[in-house]
N, C-alpha and C positions, 0 to 999 in steps of 0.2 A: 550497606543497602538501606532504604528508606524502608522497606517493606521486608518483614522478618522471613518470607519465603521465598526462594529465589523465582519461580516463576510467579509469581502475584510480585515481585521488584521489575521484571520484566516489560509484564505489561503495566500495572501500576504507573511505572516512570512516563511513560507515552506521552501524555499531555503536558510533562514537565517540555517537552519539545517546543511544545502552543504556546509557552507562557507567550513570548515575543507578539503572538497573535491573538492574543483576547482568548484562546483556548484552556486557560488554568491560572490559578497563580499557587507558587510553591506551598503556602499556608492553608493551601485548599487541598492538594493531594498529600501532606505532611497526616491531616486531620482525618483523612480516609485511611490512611496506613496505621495509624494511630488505633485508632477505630476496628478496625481488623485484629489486629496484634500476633498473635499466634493462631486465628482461627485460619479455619479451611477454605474452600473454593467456595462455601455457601455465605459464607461469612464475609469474603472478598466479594461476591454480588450483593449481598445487603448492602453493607457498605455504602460501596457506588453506587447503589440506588438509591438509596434514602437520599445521600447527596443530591445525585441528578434531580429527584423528586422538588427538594428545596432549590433547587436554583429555578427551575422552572415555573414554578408555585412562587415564587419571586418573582418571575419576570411576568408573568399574569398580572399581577398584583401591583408589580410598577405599570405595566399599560396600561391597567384600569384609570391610575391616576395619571395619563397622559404623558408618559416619558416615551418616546418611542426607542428612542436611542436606546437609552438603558435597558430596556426590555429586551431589544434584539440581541445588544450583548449578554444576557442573560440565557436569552434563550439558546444561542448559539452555545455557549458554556454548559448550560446541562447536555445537550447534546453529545457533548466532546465526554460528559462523566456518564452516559448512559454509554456508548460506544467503551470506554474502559472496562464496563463491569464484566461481559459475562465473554470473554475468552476464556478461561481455564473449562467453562463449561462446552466448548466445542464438543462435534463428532454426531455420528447416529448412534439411536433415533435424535431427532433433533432436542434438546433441552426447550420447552419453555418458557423458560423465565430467561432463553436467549432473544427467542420469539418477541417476548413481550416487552425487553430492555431494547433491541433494536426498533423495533416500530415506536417507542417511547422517543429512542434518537431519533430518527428520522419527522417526527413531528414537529418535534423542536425544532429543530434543524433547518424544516419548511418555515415554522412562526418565526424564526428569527430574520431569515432569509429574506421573506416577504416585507420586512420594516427597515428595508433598506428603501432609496429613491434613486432611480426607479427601483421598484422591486422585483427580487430577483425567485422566479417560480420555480418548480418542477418540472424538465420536459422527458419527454420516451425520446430513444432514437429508436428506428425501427432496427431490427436487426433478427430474419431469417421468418421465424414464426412468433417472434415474442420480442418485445422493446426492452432495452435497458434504458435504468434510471441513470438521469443528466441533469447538470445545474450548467447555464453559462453566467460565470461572475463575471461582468466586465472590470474596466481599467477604471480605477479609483477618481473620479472627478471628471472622465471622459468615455462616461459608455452609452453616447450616440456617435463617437468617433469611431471609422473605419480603424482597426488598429491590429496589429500582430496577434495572432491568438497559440498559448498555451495549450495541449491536449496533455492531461496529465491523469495517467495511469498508474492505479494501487497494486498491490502484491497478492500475496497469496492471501492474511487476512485482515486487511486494512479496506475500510469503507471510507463511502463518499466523504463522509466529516474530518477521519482521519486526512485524506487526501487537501480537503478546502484547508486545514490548517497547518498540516507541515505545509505545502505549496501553494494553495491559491491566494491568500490574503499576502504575501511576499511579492508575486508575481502581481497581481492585481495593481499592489500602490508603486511598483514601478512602471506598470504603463502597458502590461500585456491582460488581453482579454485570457481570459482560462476556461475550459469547457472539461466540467467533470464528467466521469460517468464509473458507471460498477457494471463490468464486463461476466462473462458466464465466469460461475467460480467465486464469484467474489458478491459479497454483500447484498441484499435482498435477490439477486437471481440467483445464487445459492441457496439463503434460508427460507428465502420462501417460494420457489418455485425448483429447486433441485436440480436447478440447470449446471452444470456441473466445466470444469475447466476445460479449455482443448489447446491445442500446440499451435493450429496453424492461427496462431492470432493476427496474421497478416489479415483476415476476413472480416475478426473486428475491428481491426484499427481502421478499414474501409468503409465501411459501415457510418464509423462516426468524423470519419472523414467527408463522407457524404453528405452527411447531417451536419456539419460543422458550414460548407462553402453557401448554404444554405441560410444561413443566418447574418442578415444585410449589413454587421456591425464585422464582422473579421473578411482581413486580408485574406484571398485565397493564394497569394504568392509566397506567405509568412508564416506557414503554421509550422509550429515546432511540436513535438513528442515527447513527453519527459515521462520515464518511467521510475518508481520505486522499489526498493525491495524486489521481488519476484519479476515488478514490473521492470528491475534493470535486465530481465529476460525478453519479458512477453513486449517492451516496447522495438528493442532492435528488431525482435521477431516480426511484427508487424511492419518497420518501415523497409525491413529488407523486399515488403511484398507491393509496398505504397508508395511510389515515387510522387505524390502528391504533397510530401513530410518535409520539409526545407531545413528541417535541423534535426539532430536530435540528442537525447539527454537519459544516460542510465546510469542510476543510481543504485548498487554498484553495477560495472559491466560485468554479468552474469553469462556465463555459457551457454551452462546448462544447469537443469535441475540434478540428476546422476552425479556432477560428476567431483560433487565432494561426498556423494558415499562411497565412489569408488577409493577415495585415497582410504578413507576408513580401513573399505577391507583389504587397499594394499599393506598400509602402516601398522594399522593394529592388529588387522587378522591374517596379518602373513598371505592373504592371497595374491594370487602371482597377478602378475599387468593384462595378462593375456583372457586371464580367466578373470577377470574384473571388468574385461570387456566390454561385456553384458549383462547388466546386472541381472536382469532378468532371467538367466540362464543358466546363474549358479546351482551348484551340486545341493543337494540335501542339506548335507550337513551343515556349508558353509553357510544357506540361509537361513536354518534354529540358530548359528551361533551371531549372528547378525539379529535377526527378531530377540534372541537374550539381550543383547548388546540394549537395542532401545530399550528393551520391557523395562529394562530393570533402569532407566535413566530418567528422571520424569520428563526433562525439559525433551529430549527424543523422542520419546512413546507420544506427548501431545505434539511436536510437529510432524512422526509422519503419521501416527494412528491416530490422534484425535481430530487433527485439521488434516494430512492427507490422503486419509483413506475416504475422507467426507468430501474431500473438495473433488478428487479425484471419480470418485462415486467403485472402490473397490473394498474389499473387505480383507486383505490377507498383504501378508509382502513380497512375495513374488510378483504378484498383481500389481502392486503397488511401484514395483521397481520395472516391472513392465511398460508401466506409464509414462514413468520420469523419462525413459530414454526416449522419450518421441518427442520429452523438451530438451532441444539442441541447435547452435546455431552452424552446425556442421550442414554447408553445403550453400550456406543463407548470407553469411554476414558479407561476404564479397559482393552481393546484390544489395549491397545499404550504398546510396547513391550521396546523399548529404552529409554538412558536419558534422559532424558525431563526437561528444563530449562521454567518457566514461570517466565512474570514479572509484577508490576503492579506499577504503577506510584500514588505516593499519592494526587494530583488532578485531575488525571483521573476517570470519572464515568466510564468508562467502565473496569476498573480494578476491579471490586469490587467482583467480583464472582470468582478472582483468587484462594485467600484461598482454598473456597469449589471447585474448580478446584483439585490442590494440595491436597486436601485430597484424590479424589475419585480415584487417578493415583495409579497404581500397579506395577509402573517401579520407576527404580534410578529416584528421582525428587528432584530439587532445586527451588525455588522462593527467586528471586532477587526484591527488596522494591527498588526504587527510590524518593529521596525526593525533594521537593519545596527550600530546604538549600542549597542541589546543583545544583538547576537550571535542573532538572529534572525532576520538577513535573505533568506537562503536558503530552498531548497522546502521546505515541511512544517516548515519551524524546525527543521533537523536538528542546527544545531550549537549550538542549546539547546532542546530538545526539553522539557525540566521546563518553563521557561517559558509554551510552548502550555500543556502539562497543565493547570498551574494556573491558568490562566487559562479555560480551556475547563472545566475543573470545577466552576471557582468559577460561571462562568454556568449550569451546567447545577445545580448545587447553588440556584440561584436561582428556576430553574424547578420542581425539584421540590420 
């Protein structure tokens, strides 16, 4: 591990995915890990921040002397080291100094963004009684061309910066416009307005598909969907409801949320098939011995109690297992009408219901295997991230 704890290696490693993208270079998160050593989650936000602080305070300081280039890349870099710091500190009440490192990222984010040509702003889409935050990157060297556009969607905790740098800047210099955004649940309509996740994402994928045909520079015949992580749920989920979608891309093909703690409590807690059913619906005891099971796991307790109980907006895990069974593509995925690319990584657990994903699809589908020989075995192919790309564009270059 680069990082002496395994959840601060975890996310820590993130931006090693960006290097390819002006997002890190290895010598930079080596020196943050360094810098941490054995301390704790306060110590892994120092860290990151001091860094993000200097690189920013660098790219100031190069604009002042007229580099514009450099700047942007600067600033976009701290952005990527403010967005690493302060996960471990997830969950309610909100932390802080998560507040204050995300609005940090996101400025950056803007100043770097802006010093491109044309530059590239901030916009809302509208979506119900409150907008979400959007970036449209166009196609590198052609973004007053009408051209194909990317809609690409994050997971459960990945924001706009994470999304422009595993995907947009990939997509961008092969020639597709890409249209970010952070849906409910996810990145400032979480932290700072407590809008909270929902299932039927077919409503936002609409939304910003409305807002998308809208914008004089994308094909409205060409737009494809690419989800990550969580989003290899919440993307199929929404084009099963959007025939407007002409392609789509998840990464991995996810089912459901449920349905790798059901194997948990079929495999390790002896619970029967039947009575795994519903999580929601377990006996007493089966669900203390399921909440011991997380409590006492770090890397568990913060994916469902520190980021699911928050993202979810519930407090307990019956609650909490209540929710996940409303994310499913039981009754949906037969109504996904275009190609459909699923992938699954061979040490990813959450790839594992890709297969039966790929059987139940009644559109053009392909499923792309990723393996641990290429350094691709992990979630999203994080520790070679070009590799998906190219391969996920060269399909989608196929389609259009």
């Amino acid at each position: 591990m680069l990082f002496q704890d395994e959840l601060h290696d975890s996310f820590g490693t993130w931006p090693l995915a960006y290097i390819p993208y002006g997002g890190a270079d290895y010598g930079e998160v080596k020196a943050v890990a360094d810098a941490i050593g054995s301390g704790d989650d306060a110590a892994y936000y120092t860290a990151w921040l001091q860094a993000a602080d200097r690189l920013a305070q660098q790219a100031a300081d190069t604009l002042a002397h007229g580099h514009k280039q450099s700047a942007r890349d600067l600033f976009l870099r701290a952005s990527s080291f403010y967005a690493a710091s302060y996960h471990p500190l997830y969950g309610e009440p909100v932390d802080p100094r998560l507040i204050h490192a995300f609005r940090k990222q996101i400025e950056s984010m803007n100043s770097g963004l802006a010093l491109f040509e044309p530059a590239i702003l901030p916009l809302r889409i509208p979506f119900e009684s409150i907008s979400m935050p959007a970036y449209l990157v166009p196609a590198e060297g052609r973004a007053n061309e009408v051209r194909p556009l990317i809609i690409l969607n994050g997971g459960y905790d990945s924001t706009v910066t994470d999304t422009y740098f595993a995907s947009a800047v990939a997509a961008s210099r092969r020639g597709y416009h890409c249209l970010l955004f952070d849906g409910p649940g996810q990145g400032e309509m979480l932290y700072e307005h407590a809008v909270r996740l929902r299932p039927d994402w077919e409503t936002v994928i609409s939304a910003v598909v409305d807002f998308a045909i809208q914008q004089p520079i994308v094909d409205p015949t060409r737009i494809a969907l690419s989800g990550a992580s969580l989003g290899g749920y919440l993307a199929p989920r929404g084009a099963s409801g959007e025939p407007r979608i002409a392609a789509l891309i998840a990464d991995p093909g996810t089912w459901s949320i449920a349905g790798g703690f059901k194997e948990a409590a079929i495999h390790k807690l002896g619970v029967s098939p039947e009575a795994a059913a519903n999580l929601g619906t377990l006996d007493d005891a089966t669900m203390q011995r399921l909440d011991s099971m997380i409590q006492n796991n770090r890397d568990l307790r913060w994916k469902v109690v520190q980021r699911g109980f928050w993202v979810h907006g519930v407090s307990n895990l019956r609650d909490y297992f209540r929710e996940a069974e409303r994310y499913t593509m039981d009754g949906r995925a037969e109504n996904i009408q275009c190609p459909t690319l699923l992938t699954a990584a061979e040490d990813d657990r959450l790839s594992f219901s890709a297969p039966y994903f790929l059987d139940a699809l009644r559109c053009p589908k392909t499923l792309i295997k990723f393996s641990s020989a290429e350094g691709a075995g992990t979630h999203c192919e994080m520790q070679n991230r070009s590799l998906f790309n190219r391969k996920a564009l060269d399909w989608l270059d196929e389609q259009f």
